[in-house]
C-alpha positions in Angstrom: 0.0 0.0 0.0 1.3 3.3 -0.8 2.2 5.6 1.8 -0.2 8.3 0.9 -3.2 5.8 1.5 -1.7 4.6 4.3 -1.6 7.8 5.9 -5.2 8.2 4.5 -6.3 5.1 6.3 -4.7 5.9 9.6 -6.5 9.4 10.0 -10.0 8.3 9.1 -9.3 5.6 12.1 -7.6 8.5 14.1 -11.0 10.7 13.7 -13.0 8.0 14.7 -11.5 7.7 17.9 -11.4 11.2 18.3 -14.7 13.3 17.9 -13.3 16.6 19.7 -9.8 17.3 17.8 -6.8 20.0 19.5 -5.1 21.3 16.2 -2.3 23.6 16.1 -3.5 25.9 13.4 -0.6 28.8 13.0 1.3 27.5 16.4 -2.3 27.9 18.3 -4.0 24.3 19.9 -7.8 25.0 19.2 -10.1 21.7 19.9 -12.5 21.3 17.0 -15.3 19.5 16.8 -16.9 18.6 13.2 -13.9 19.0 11.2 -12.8 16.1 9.0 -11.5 17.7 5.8 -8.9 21.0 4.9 -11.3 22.8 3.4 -13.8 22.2 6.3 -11.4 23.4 8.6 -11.2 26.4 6.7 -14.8 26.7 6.5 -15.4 26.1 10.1 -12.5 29.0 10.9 -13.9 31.1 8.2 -10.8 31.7 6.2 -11.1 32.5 2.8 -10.3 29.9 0.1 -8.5 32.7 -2.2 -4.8 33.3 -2.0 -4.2 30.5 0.7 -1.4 27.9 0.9 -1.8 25.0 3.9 0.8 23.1 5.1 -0.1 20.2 7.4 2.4 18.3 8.9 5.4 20.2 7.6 3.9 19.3 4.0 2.4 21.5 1.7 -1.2 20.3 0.5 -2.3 20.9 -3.4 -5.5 23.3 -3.1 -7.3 20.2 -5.2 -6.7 18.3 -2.9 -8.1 19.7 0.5 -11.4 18.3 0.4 -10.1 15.0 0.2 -7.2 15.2 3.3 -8.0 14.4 6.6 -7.5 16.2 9.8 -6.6 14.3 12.3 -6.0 15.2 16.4 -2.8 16.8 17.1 -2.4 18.1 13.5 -0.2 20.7 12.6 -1.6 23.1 10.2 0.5 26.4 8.9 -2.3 28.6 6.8 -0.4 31.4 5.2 -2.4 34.1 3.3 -1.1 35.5 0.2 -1.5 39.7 0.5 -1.5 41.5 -2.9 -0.3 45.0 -3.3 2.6 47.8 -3.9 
């Protein structure tokens, strides 16, 4: 098995056993409840979608492909937003 589904596998067992999550979102613990995906985490925090890059894990995630990765408890996630301008 590859290591991506693997590490798939593992955090949809990990949010099972877990229903309230602490994630470290920008070096902050916040306990989340509800949460499963990237991109509901950023819904649930209300950060925009534009001009975003995540990292989770020390691992930068492709935009395409936040719905599909799980957040898991203890999670480290690095949201940087992308400021236009002169």
């Amino acid at each position: 098995m590859s290591p991506l589904l693997t590490r798939g596998l593992v955090q949809r067992i990990r949010l099972r056993e877990y229903r309230d999550m602490t994630i470290f979102i920008n070096g902050e613990a916040r306990k989340l409840d509800g949460v499963s995906t990237l991109a509901s985490l950023l819904d649930a925090l209300d950060f925009p979608k534009q001009r975003v890059a995540i990292e989770l894990n020390k691992q930068v995630i492709r935009k395409q492909d936040w719905d599909s990765t799980d957040v898991a408890d203890n999670d480290t996630i690095e949201v940087v937003h992308f400021v236009g301008g002169g």
